[in-house]
ZAMARGU-4260 file (C-alpha; in steps of 0.2 Angstrom, whole numbers, plus 5000, padded with zeros to 4 digits):
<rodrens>
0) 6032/5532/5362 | 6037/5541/5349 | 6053/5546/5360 | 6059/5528/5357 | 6062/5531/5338
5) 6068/5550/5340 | 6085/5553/5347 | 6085/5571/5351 | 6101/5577/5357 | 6092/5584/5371
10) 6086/5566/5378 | 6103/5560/5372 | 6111/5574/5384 | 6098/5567/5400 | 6101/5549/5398
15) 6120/5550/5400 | 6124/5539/5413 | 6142/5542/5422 | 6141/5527/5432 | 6156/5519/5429
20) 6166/5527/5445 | 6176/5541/5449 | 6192/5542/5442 | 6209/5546/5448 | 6219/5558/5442
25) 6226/5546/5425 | 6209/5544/5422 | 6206/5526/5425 | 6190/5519/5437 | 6194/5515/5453
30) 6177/5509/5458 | 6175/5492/5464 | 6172/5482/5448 | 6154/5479/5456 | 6152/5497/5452
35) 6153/5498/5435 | 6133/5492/5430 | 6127/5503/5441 | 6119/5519/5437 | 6120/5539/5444
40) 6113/5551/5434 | 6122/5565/5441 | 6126/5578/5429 | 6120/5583/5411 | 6131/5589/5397
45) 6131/5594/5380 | 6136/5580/5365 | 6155/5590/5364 | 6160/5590/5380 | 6155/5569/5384
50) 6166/5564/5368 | 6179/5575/5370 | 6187/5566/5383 | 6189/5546/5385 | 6185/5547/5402
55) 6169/5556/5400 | 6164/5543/5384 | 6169/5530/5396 | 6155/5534/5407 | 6143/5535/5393
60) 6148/5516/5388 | 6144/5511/5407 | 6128/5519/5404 | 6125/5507/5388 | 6126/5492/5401
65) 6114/5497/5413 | 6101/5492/5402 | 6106/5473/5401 | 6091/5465/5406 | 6090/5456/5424
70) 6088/5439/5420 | 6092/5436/5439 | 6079/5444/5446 | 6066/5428/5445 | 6050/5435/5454
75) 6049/5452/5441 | 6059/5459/5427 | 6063/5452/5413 | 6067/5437/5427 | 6048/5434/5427
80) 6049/5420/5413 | 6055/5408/5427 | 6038/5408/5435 | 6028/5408/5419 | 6037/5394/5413
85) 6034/5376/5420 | 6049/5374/5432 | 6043/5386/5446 | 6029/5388/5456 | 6022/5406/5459
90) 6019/5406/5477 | 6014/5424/5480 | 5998/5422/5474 | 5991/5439/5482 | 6002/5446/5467
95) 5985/5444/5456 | 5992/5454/5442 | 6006/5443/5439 | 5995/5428/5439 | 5986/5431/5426
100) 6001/5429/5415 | 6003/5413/5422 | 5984/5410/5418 | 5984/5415/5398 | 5971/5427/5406
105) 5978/5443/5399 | 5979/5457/5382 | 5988/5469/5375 | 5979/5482/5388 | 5983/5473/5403
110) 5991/5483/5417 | 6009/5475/5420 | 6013/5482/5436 | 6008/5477/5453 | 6006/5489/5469
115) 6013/5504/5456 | 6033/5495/5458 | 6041/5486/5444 | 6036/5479/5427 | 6032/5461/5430
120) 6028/5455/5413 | 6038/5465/5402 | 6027/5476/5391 | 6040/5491/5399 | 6053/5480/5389
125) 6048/5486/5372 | 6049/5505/5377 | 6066/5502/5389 | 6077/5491/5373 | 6071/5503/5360
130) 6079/5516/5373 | 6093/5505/5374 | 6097/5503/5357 | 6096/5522/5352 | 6110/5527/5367
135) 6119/5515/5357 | 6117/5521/5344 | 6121/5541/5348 | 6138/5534/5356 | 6142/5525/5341
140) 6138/5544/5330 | 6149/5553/5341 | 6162/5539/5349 | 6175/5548/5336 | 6177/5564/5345
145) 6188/5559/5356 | 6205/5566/5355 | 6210/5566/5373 | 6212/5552/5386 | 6224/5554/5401
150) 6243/5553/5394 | 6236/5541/5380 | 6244/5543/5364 | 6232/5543/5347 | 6236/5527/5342
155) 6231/5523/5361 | 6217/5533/5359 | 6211/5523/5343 | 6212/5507/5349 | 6200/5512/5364
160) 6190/5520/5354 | 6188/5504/5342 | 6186/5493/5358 | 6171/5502/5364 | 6164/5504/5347
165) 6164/5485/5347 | 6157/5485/5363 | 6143/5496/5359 | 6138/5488/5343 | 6138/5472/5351
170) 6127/5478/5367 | 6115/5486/5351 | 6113/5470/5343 | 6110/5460/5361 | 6097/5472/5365
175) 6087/5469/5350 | 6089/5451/5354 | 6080/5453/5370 | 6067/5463/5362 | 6066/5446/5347
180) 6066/5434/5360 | 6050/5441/5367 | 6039/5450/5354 | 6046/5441/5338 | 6050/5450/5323
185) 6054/5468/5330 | 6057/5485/5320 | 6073/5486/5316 | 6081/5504/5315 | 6088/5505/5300
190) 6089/5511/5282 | 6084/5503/5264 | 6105/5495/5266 | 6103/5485/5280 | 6113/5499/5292
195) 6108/5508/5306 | 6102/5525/5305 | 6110/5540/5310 | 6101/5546/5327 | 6101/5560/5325
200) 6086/5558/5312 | 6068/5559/5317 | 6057/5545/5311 | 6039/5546/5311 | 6031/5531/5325
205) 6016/5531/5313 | 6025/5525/5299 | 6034/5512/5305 | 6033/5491/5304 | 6039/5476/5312
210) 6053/5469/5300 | 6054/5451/5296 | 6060/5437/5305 | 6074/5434/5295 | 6077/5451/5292
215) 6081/5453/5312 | 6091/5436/5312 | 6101/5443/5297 | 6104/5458/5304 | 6108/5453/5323
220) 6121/5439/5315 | 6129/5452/5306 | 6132/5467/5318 | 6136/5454/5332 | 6151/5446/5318
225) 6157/5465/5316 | 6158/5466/5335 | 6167/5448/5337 | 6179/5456/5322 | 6182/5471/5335
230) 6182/5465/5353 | 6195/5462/5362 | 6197/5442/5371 | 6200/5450/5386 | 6194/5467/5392
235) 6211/5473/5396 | 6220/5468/5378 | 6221/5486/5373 | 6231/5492/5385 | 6219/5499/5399
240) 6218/5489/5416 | 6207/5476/5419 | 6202/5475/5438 | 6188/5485/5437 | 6182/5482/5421
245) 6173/5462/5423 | 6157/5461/5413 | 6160/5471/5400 | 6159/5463/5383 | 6172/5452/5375
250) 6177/5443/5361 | 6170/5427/5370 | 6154/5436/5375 | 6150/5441/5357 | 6153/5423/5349
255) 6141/5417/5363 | 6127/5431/5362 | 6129/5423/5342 | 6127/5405/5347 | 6111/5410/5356
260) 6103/5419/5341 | 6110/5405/5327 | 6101/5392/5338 | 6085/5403/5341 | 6087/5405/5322
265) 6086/5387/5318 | 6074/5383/5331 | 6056/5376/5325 | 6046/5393/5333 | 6056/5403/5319
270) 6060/5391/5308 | 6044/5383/5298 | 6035/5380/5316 | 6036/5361/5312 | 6026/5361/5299
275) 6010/5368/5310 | 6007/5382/5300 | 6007/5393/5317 | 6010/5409/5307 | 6006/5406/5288
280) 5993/5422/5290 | 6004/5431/5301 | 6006/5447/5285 | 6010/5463/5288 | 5994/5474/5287
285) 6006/5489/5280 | 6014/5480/5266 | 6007/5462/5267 | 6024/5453/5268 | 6024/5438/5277
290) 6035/5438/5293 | 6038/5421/5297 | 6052/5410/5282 | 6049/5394/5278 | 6060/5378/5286
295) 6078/5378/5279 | 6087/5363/5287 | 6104/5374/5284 | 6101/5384/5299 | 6106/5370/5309
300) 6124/5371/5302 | 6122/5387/5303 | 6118/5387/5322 | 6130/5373/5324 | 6145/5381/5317
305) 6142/5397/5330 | 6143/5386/5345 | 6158/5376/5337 | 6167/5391/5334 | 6167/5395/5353
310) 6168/5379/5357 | 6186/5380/5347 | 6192/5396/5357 | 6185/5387/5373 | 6196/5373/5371
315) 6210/5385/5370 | 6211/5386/5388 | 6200/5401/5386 | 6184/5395/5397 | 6181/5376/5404
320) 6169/5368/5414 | 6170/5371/5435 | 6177/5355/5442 | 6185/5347/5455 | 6182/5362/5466
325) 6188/5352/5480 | 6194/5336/5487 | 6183/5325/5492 | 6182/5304/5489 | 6163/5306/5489
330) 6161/5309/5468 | 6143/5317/5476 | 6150/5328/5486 | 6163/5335/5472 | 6151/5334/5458
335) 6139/5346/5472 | 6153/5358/5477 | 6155/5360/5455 | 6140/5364/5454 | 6138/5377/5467
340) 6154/5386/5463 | 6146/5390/5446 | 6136/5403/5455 | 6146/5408/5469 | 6165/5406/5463
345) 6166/5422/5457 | 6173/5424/5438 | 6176/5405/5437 | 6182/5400/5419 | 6164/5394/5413
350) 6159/5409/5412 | 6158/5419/5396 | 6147/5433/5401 | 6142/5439/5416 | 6139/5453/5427
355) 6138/5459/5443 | 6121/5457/5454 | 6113/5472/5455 | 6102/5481/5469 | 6086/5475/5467
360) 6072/5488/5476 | 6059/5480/5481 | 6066/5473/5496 | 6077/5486/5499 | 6098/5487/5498
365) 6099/5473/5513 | 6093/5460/5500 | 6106/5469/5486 | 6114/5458/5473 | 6110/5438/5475
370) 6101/5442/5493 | 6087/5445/5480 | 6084/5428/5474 | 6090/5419/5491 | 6077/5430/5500
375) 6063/5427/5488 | 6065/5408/5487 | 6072/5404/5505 | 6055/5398/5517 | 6051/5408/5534
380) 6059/5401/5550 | 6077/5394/5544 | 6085/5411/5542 | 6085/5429/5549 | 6069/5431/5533
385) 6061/5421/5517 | 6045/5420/5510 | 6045/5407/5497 | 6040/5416/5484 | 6046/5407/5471
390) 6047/5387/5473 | 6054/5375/5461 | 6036/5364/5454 | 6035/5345/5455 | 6040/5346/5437
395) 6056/5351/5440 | 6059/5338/5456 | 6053/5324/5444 | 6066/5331/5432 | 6082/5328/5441
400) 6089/5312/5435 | 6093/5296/5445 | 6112/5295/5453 | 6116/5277/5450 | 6107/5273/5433
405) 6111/5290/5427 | 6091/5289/5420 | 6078/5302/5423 | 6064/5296/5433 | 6051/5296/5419
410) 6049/5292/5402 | 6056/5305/5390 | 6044/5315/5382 | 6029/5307/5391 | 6033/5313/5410
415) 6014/5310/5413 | 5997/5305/5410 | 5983/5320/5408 | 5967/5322/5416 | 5954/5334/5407
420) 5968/5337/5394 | 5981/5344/5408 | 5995/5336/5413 | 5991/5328/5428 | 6009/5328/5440
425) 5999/5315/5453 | 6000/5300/5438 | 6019/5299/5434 | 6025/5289/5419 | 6040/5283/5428
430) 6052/5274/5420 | 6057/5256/5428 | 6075/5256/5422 | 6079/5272/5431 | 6077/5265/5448
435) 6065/5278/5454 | 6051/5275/5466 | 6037/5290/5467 | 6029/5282/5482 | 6036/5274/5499
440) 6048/5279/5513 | 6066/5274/5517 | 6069/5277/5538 | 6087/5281/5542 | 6090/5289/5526
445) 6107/5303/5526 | 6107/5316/5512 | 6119/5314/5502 | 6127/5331/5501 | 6130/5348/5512
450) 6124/5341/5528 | 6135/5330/5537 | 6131/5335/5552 | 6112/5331/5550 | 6104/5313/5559
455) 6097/5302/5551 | 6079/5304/5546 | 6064/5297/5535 | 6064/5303/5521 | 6051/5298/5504
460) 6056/5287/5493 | 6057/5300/5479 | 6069/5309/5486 | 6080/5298/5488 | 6093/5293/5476
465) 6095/5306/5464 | 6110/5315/5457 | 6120/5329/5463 | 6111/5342/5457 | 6096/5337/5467
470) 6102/5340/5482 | 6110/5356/5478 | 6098/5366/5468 | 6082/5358/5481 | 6079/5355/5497
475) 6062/5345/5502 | 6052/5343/5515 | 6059/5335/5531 | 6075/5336/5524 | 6089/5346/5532
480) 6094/5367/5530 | 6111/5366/5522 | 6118/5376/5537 | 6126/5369/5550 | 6127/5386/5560
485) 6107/5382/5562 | 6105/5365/5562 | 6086/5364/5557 | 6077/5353/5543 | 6064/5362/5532
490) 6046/5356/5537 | 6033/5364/5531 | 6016/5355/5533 | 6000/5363/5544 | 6007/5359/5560
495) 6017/5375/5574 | 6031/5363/5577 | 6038/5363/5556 | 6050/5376/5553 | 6040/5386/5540
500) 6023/5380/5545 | 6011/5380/5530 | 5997/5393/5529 | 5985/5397/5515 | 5990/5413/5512
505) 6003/5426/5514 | 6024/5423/5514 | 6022/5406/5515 | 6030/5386/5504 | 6014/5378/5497
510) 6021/5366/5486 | 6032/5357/5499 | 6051/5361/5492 | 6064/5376/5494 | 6073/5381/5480
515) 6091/5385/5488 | 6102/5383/5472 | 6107/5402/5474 | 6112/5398/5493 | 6130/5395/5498
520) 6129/5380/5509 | 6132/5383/5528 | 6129/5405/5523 | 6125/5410/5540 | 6109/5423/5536
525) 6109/5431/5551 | 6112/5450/5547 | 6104/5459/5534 | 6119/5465/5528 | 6124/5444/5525
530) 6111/5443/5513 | 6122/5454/5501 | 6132/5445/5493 | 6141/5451/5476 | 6144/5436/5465
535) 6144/5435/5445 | 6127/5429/5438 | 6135/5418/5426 | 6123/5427/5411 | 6130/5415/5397
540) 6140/5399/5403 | 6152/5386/5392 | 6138/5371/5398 | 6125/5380/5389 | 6137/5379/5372
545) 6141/5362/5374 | 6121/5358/5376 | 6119/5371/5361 | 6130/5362/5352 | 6124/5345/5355
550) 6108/5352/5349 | 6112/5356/5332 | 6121/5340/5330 | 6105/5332/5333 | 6094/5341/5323
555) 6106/5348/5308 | 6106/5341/5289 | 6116/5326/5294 | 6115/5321/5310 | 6130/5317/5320
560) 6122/5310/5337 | 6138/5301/5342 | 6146/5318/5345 | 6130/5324/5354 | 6133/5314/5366
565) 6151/5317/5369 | 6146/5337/5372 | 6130/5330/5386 | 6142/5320/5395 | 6154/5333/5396
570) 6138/5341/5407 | 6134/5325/5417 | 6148/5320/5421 | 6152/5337/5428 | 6137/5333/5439
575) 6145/5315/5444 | 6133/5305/5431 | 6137/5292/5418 | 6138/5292/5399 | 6121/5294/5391
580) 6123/5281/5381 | 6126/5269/5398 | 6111/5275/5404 | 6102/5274/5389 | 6109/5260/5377
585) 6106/5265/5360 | 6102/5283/5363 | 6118/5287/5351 | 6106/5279/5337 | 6091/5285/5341
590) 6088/5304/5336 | 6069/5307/5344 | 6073/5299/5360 | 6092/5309/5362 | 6082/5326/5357
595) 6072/5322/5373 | 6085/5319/5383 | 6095/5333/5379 | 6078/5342/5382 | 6078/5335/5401
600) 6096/5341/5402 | 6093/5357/5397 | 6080/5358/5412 | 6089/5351/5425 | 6105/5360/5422
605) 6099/5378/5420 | 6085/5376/5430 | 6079/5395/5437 | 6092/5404/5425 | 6077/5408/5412
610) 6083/5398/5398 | 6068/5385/5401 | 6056/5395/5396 | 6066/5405/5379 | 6068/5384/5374
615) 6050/5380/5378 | 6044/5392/5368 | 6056/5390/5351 | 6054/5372/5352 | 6035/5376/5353
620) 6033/5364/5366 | 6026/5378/5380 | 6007/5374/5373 | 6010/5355/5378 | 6022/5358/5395
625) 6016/5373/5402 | 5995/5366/5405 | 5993/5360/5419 | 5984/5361/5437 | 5994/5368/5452
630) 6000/5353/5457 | 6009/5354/5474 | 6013/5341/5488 | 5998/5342/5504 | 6007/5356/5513
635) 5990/5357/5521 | 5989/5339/5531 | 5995/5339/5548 | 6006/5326/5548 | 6022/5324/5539
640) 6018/5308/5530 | 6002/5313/5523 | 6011/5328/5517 | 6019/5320/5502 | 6002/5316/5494
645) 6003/5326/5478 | 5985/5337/5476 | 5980/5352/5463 | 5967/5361/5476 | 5979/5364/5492
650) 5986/5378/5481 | 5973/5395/5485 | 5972/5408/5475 | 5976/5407/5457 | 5971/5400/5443
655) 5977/5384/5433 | 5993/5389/5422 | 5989/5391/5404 | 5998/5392/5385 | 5990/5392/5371
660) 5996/5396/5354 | 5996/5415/5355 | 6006/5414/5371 | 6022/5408/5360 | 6024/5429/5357
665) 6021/5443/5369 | 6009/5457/5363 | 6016/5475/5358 | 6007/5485/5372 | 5991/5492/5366
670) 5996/5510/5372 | 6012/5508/5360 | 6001/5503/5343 | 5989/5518/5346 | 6004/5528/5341
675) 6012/5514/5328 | 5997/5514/5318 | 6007/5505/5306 | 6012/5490/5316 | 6006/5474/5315
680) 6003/5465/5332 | 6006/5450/5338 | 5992/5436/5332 | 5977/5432/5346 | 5979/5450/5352
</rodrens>
C-alpha cells in the first residue's frame, strides 16, 4: 500500500501505458477512436526517453484514462452502486458476496471479490485512484520535456503540451472525486500550500491522514477551474486531428466534472447533514480536527453558478437535448426514439463526456462494450443468451410517470406504506389525480412504442398508460420483445411455455420485468459477435445539468422555483410529457413538494446510469429508500394472472436490502489502515 503514496520512477516506468494506437509516420493515432481507452502494456522505458517525444507522452496520457472508472458496467466495478441502490434488483443471488453489500452485512475486512474475478464492491478503488492520481501526477513532473513531435514546430509543441497538462490535471482532480464520492473526505497528496507534491518524493503511509471535507471540495474546485482555464472546447482546437481522439477531456467536460462536485458540495450528506448531527464526532484521531463543515446555505449558489456556467456554453449551440430523432405523428413514439438515441446515437450533442465502452472480461470479448449490460439484463429465451442478472425493482416501475396527467403514480415523498419499519412495495400510496390503477387488466391492450407488429394482448392495468420512458427503459411480463426479427413477448412465470420460464435459482428473471434500456429496438442478437456493439456511454449528459441546476434553484439562499421548472420540463418534455406545473398545479410555489418531484425525475431519467444512488446518498435519503423487503411480482405462480401479485418471499437466496447510517461512506479497507496507522476510518467500522 504504501506504493500508492510512493512514485518511484521504476513503477512509474512499468505502469506506462502506450495504448493510444500505432502511429503513422507524422506521428498522429490512427487507431479507431474506440481504441484510445484501451490499454497494452507493451514495452517499458526510462522517464527521458517517454517525454522526449510527443508521441511517446501521448501514449502515457492515454494511459491516464484507462483508469476512468466503469460506471457502465452495472453488475461489478465501480457499476455495482446500481444494484446496491433501490432501483435494481440483484437477481444473481448465488453471487453471495456481493449480497452482503446489499444486506448492510459487511466490514472493513470483508472479501470484495467473488470466484477470485473483479472487485465488486470497491475497496480495489481506493488502491487503483491513488494509483491513478500519482500517474498523473508523474506526467504532469515531466510533460515539459518534450521538444520533439512529428514536423511540429515549438510553439506547436507548446500548445499540445498545455492541452495535455490540462487534460491530466483535470483527469487528477476527477479521480479524486471518484475516491470522495465513495469514502468521504480522502487524503489529499499535497503540500502545507494546497499544491500537489512533486512525485518523485516518498511519503511515509504511517504518517498520513484523511484531509477535510472541505479541504477536498476546495481543492477539487480549484484544480478542476485550472483545467477548464486550459482545455480546449474541442479536442482538436490546438491543431491535432480529431477523429480518433472522442473522449478525451474538454473544456465542456471539466465544467461538468465541476457541476457534479459544486452540487455534491452543497448537498445535505457534506453540507451540515440537515441538522442530524451524522458526523459531529467524526475527529481525526491524529490531529482531532473535525472533518465534516457546518451548513453554509452559499454553497447552493455556489453549485448553482457551476451548472449555469455550462448551461451558458450549452446554449451556445455547444451541447442540446436529443430530439426529434425521427418523424413520427405519434409524440410517443418520438419522445421514445429521443430517448434511445441517447445511448445508442453515437457522440449525439447531449453529451458532454463520454467514452467508449470497454471490454468487460467476465463474459469474454463476445459481450465487449455495451453487449456487457444487454447480456447481463436481457432474460434466457428471447435472444441468442441473457441471464437477468440485473432487473429494474418495482420501485423503479412505480417511478415512471403517468403519460396523459404527466403525474407519477404515487404520492411524492410517501411512495408507500411500511410494514415492520420497511417499505412495504405491496401497499402503494398511489396518487388519484395521476390516473394510475395498481390492480386490474385492460384486454386488447397495444404497447405504445417499438412494437407495432405485436397483437393485441392483456396486459395489467399498471402497465398501462405510462410515459415514453416506460416503455423504453422496461419491458414487463407478457408484454412483447422489442424485436420484430423474433416476434416473442417476455413471459416469465413457472410454466415451460413462457419465454424465460421462472426458476428459483440460477440465470433466471425473478422480479417479473426486463430492463432493456441499453437495447436497440429490433437489435437482432443472434451472433456473439452482435452483441458487440461500440456506442458512447454518455458519462456526463446536458439533462443531468439542467436537473442539477434546477436543484440548486430549489434549495439556494433564494429560491427561484419558477425557473426550476423551466430546466425539469426542458427533461419531460423531451420525454413527451407536460409542464410540471400542469401536472402539478402549484408546484412552482411549493418548495417541499417540487424537491420531490425533481427527486422522481432524477430517478426516472437516469435510471441504471449510477447517479441514483451518488443522490441517495448526499441527500441522505438511502437510510429511508434503500430498506426494504425483496419485493418482486409472483414469478413463481403458474399462471400469468396470478403472476402479478406483488410478494417479498418468491425471491430465494438473499437477505432483505439494508442502509443504515454507516452505510452513507464506504470503509477504507482494513488491510490498507494496518499500514496507515495514522488514518481515521470511516464511522460504524
Amino acid at each position: 500500500m504504501k506504493n500508492t503514496f510512493r512514485i518511484l520512477t521504476a513503477i512509474s516506468i512499468l505502469m506506462i501505458a502506450f495504448s493510444c494506437a500505432k502511429e503513422n509516420e507524422d506521428g498522429k493515432p490512427s487507431s479507431p477512436a474506440n481504441k484510445y481507452l484501451e490499454v497494452n502494456l507493451y514495452d517499458q522505458a526510462t522517464i527521458d526517453e517517454i517525454f522526449s517525444q510527443g508521441n511517446t507522452a501521448l501514449r502515457y496520457l492515454g494511459h491516464l484514462y484507462s483508469f476512468i472508472p466503469q460506471d457502465e458496467s452495472i453488475n461489478n466495478r465501480e457499476g455495482w452502486v446500481v444494484a446496491r441502490s433501490d432501483e435494481a434488483q440483484y437477481s444473481w443471488t448465488q453471487w453471495v458476496n456481493y449480497l452482503t453489500f446489499r444486506e448492510g452485512n459487511y466490514s472493513s475486512a470483508t472479501d470484495v471479490r467473488y470466484s477470485g474475478s473483479q472487485d465488486v464492491a470497491g475497496f480495489l478503488t481506493w488502491e487503483k485512484f491513488y494509483k491513478a492520481i500519482s500517474q498523473c501526477s508523474v506526467f504532469l513532473r515531466y510533460i515539459d520535456k518534450v521538444e520533439e513531435y512529428g514536423n511540429k514546430t515549438k510553439d506547436e509543441i507548446a500548445l499540445l503540451v498545455k492541452q495535455m497538462k490540462a487534460e491530466a490535471r483535470f483527469l487528477r482532480a476527477y479521480y479524486y472525486y471518484v475516491l470522495f464520492r465513495q469514502y468521504g473526505p480522502v487524503y489529499l497528496w499535497m503540500d502545507a500550500d494546497g499544491n500537489p507534491v512533486d512525485p518523485d518524493l516518498k511519503v511515509d503511509a504511517t504518517t498520513i491522514e484523511r484531509n477535510t471535507v472541505q479541504e477536498c471540495f476546495d481543492f477539487m474546485l480549484r484544480e478542476l477551474d485550472g483545467a477548464i482555464a486550459d482545455l480546449p472546447l474541442h479536442v482538436g482546437d490546438f491543431g491535432e486531428q480529431t477523429a480518433n481522439w472522442q473522449g478525451r477531456a474538454t473544456k465542456g467536460a471539466a465544467m461538468a466534472v465541476k457541476a457534479r462536485v459544486a452540487l455534491m458540495q452543497a448537498s445535505p450528506l457534506y453540507n451540515g447533514q440537515n441538522g442530524t448531527g451524522l458526523y459531529d464526532n467524526f475527529v481525526s484521531k491524529y490531529n482531532g480536527k473535525k472533518f465534516f463543515p457546518e451548513y453554509d446555505a452559499a454553497k447552493w449558489d455556489i453549485a448553482a453558478q457551476a451548472q449555469k456556467d455550462l448551461i451558458d456554453l450549452a446554449d451556445t449551440g455547444e451541447y442540446e437535448l436529443v430530439q426529434n430523432t425521427v418523424s413520427d405523428p405519434d409524440p410517443m413514439q418520438v419522445a421514445a426514439s429521443d430517448y434511445q438515441a441517447i445511448f445508442q446515437k453515437q457522440w449525439n450533442k447531449e453529451t458532454i463526456w463520454g467514452w467508449w465502452k470497454r471490454e468487460s472480461s467476465e463474459y469474454g470479448s463476445y459481450v465487449a462494450g455495451a453487449g456487457q449490460i444487454i447480456v447481463c439484463t436481457l432474460a434466457n429465451g428471447l435472444e441468442l443468451a441473457g441471464y437477468s442478472g440485473i432487473t429494474p425493482s418495482l420501485k423503479l416501475v412505480d417511478a415512471f410517470p403517468m403519460q396523459a396527467t404527466g403525474r407519477y403514480p404515487l404520492q411524492l415523498g410517501n411512495m408507500y406504506q411500511k410494514t415492520n419499519g420497511r417499505l412495504d412495495y405491496s401497499k402503494p400510496n398511489v396518487d388519484p389525480l395521476s390516473g394510475y390503477q395498481a390492480d386490474g387488466w385492460t384486454e386488447g391492450y397495444k404497447v405504445p412504442v417499438n412494437a407495432p407488429w405485436a397483437p393485441a394482448f392483456k396486459a395489467h392495468n399498471s402497465t398501462v398508460g405510462r410515459d415514453a420512458r416506460y416503455y423504453q427503459c422496461l419491458v414487463p411480463s407478457g408484454f412483447p420483445w422489442p424485436n420484430r426479427n423474433k416476434a416473442k413477448f417476455f413471459t416469465c412465470y413457472n410454466s415451460s411455455s413462457c419465454s424465460s420460464p421462472w426458476t428459483n435459482s440460477g440465470d433466471a428473471n425473478r422480479v417479473g420485468y426486463l430492463w432493456r434500456k441499453w437495447y436497440p429496438t429490433d437489435r437482432q442478437l443472434d451472433s456473439w459477435a452482435a452483441y458487440q456493439m461500440p456506442v458512447v456511454y454518455p458519462s456526463i449528459r446536458l439533462a443531468e445539468i439542467y436537473l442539477n441546476y434546477a436543484e440548486c434553484l430549489i434549495e439556494k439562499s433564494s429560491p427561484d422555483l419558477a425557473t426550476a421548472c423551466v430546466y425539469i420540463n426542458k427533461v419531460r418534455n423531451r420525454a413527451g410529457l407536460n409542464n410540471i406545473e400542469v401536472a402539478y398545479p402549484g408546484i412552482d410555489t411549493d418548495k417541499d413538494l417540487l424537491r420531490e418531484a425533481l427527486r422522481m425525475e432524477r430517478m426516472v431519467e437516469f435510471n441504471g446510469e449510477t447517479l441514483r444512488h451518488y443522490d441517495c446518498v448526499r441527500w441522505m435519503i438511502a437510510k429511508e429508500e434503500y430498506t426494504t423487503e425483496n419485493w418482486t411480482l409472483k414469478c413463481s405462480a403458474e399462471t400469468y394472472e396470478e403472476q402479478y401479485k406483488r410478494v417479498s418471499d418468491d425471491f430465494n437466496g438473499s437477505g432483505a436490502p439494508t442502509f443504515t447510517d454507516r452505510d452513507y461512506l464506504f470503509p477504507i479497507y482494513s488491510q490498507h489502515l494496518a499500514e496507515m496507522t495514522n488514518m481515521t476510518q470511516n464511522p460504524g467500522f
